[in-house]
C-alpha positions, -999 to 999 in steps of 0.1 A, spaced: 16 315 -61 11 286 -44 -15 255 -46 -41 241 -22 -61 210 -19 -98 205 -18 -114 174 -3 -149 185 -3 -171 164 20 -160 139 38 -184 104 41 -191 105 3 -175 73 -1 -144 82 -9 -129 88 27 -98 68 22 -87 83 -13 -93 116 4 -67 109 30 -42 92 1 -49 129 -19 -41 145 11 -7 126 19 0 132 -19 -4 170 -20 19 168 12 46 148 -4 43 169 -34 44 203 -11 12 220 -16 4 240 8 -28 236 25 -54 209 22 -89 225 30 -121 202 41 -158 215 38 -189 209 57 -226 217 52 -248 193 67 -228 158 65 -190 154 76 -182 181 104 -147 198 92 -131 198 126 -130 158 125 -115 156 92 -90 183 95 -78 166 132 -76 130 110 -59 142 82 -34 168 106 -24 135 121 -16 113 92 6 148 72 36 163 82 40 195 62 8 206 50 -14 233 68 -52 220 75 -79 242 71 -119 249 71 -132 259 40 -157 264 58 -167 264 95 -202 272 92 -212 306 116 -246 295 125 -234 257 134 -213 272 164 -209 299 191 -179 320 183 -162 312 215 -165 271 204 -150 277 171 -116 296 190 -116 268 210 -116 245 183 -92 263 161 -68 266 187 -67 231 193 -66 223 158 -35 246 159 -18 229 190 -23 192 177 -11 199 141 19 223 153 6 252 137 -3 242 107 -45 251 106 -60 281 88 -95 290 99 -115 297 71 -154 307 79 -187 317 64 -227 322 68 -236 290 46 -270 303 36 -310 310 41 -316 267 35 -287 253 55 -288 279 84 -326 279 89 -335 247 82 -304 226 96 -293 248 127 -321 272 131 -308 300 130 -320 331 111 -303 338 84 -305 378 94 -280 405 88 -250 382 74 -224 408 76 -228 420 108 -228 391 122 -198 378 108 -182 412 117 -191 403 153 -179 372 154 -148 375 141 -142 399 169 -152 376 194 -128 352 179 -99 375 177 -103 385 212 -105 348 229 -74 341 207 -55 367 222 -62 347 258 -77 374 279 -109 375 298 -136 376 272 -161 401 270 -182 411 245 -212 434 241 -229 435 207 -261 433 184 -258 391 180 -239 384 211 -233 396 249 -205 381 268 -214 372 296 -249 376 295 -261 400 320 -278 396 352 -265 361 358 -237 340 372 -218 340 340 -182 357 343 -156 365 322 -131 333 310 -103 332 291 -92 306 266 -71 280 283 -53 260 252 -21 278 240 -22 277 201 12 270 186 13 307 173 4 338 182 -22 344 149 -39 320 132 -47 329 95 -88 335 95 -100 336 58 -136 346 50 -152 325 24 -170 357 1 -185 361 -29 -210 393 -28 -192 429 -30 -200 440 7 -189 407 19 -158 409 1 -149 444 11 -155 433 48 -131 404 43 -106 422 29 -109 447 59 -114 421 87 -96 386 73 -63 377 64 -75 358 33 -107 355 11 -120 318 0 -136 321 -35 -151 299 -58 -157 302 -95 -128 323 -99 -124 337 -137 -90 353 -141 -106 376 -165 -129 389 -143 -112 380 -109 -102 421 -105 -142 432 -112 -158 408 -90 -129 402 -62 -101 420 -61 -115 451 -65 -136 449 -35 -110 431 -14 -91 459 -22 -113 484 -6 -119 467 27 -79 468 31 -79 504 23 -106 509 52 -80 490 75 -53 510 64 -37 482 50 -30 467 12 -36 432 -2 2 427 6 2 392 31 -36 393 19 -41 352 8 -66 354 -22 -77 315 -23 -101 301 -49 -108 266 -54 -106 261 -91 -118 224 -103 -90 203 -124 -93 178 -151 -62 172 -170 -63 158 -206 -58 161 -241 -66 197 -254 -85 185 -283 -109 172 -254 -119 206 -237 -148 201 -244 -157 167 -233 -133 181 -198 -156 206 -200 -185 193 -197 -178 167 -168 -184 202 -145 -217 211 -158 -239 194 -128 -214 209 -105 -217 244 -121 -256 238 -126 -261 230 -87 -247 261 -78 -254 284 -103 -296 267 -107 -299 252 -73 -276 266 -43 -302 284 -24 -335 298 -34 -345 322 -64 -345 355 -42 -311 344 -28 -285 324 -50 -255 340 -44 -235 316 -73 -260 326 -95 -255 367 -86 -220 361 -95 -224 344 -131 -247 374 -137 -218 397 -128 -198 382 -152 -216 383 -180 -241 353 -183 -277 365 -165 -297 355 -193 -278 319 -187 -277 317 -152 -313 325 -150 -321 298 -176 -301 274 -156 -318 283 -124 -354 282 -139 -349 248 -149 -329 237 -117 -355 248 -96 -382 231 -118 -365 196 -116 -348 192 -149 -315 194 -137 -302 183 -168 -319 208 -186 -296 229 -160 -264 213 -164 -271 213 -208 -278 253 -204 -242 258 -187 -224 279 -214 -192 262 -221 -166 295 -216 -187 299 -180 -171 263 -172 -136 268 -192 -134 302 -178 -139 290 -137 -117 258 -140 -83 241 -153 -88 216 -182 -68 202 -207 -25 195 -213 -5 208 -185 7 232 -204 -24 248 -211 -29 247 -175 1 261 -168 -10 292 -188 -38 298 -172 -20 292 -139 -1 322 -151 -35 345 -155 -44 336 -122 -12 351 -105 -16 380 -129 -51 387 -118 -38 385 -80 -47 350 -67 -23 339 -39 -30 305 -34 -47 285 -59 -67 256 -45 -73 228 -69 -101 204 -65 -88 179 -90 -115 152 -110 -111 116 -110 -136 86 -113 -99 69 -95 -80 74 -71 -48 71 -94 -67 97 -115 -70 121 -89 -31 120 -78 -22 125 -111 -41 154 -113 -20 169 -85 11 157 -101 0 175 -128 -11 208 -107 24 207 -96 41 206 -128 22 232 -145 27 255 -115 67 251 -124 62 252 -155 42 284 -153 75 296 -137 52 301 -102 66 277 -80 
């Protein structure tokens, strides 16, 4: 198994610790450093900054956000990330949601799978560098009846594939990644019920493909706060606005898909307590009504040797890569959090 690094957004005010974290993980050989966007810090920009300032570690979009661009712009971009960073980027991509997509880019937030389905394909095929041409539900290349022709992409990425991950969460959405991705993006990853939520799915979709999760990149970011294990608690509860937002406050009642997956493992009475009172303001109300096991379950706290074991459920449970997002109030904090993520990976016997 190997470890990732998540910087989040960018423009938070942490910008250059976030570049420091990234040189870090690098030194220390993780092996890709991911960047998110959602309606502040584009990811492209941060990836190309930090890709210029690493040597080793692979860049990558966790996510590029579907309805922000046309499929044919986000080839382009990924294989110029590609060429500048000499084939180190991973394209990871995903719908966002109803809020983001509708009220930032304007764009319906209609028949999610489909359309990632379709532009996947449109991806795949201006990678490969032939005349593009596409004729589908979302998108019609070129459009008919004008002066639009076929083009092919003119920037030769430094390989022939670049690794396109799928961030998922809902079971149709995960059995399409595993059938059309190379990788699946997760996020509150429990290794005890990473095979009924995940895997299982992911599973599937590579059985549609003919294929099996072999060279399949599971990837979930799993937040880190290393300490004392008599203080698992107090770790513990430095995550409950973070798991409160999502789970009360990521998208609206109808459609929380955070809040679908906390029910699917076992706390819908909690996760629709926590929403309830998300959504009515008290958002520490939300964060107080976070069971503890939901947060110990989803992250890494205490020694690194307790990390270290539950590194070692992780791999068991089939994760490939294990992205850390490590807490800090410091930057000295946060790099010796990914000291620590390294040494409980060896530890763990997984490096």
């Amino acid at each position: 198994m190997q470890l990732g690094i998540n910087l989040g957004y960018w423009g938070a005010g942490m910008d250059a610790d976030n570049l420091a974290v990234a040189q870090e993980a690098d030194r220390l050989g993780y092996a890709v450093c991911w960047a998110a966007e959602a309606y502040g810090s584009d990811a492209a920009t941060v990836l190309t900054w930090v890709a210029a300032q690493t040597e080793r570690i692979d860049v990558g979009s966790a996510i590029f956000q579907i309805p922000a661009r046309q499929p044919a712009m986000t080839a382009m971009t990924a294989a110029t990330l590609d060429s500048l960073s000499g084939g180190r980027f991973r394209l990871g991509l995903g719908v966002s949601g109803p809020q983001v997509s509708e009220g930032w880019y304007g764009v319906k937030f209609d028949k999610p799978l489909a359309r990632t389905r379709e532009y996947v394909e449109i991806i795949r095929k201006a990678m490969t560098r032939e005349r593009l041409t596409h004729d589908g539900e979302h998108w019609t290349l070129p459009l008919p009846g004008g002066p639009g022709k076929p083009i092919k992409l003119t920037v030769h990425p430094q390989r022939e594939h670049i690794p396109l991950y799928i961030a998922a969460i809902g079971p149709k959405n995960l059995e399409q990644t595993g059938e059309i991705a190379d990788g699946a993006l997760l996020i509150f990853p429990s290794a005890d019920h990473l095979e009924d939520t995940a895997v299982t799915y992911l599973r599937a979709g590579r059985e549609k493909a003919g294929k099996t999760l072999d060279g399949f990149d599971i990837c979930p970011t799993v937040p880190l706060a290393v300490g004392d294990d008599k203080d698992v608690t107090a770790l513990a509860d430095t995550f409950r606005p973070y798991t409160a937002l999502y789970v009360g406050g990521m998208g609206s009642r109808k459609q929380n898909f955070y809040n679908q997956l906390a029910g699917r493992m076992g706390y819908e009475r909690e996760a629709a307590e926590i929403q309830d009172k998300y959504l009515s303001g008290d958002k520490q109300g939300a964060a107080a009504a976070v069971p503890h096991d939901l947060i110990d379950s989803t992250t890494l706290l205490g020694s690194v040797d307790r990390i270290a074991d539950r590194m070692k459920a992780y791999a068991a449970a089939g994760v490939t890569t294990l992205t850390l997002a490590p807490a800090g109030f410091t930057l000295d904090e946060r790099l010796a959090s990914l000291r620590a993520g390294t040494e409980a990976l060896e530890r763990a016997g997984l490096a």
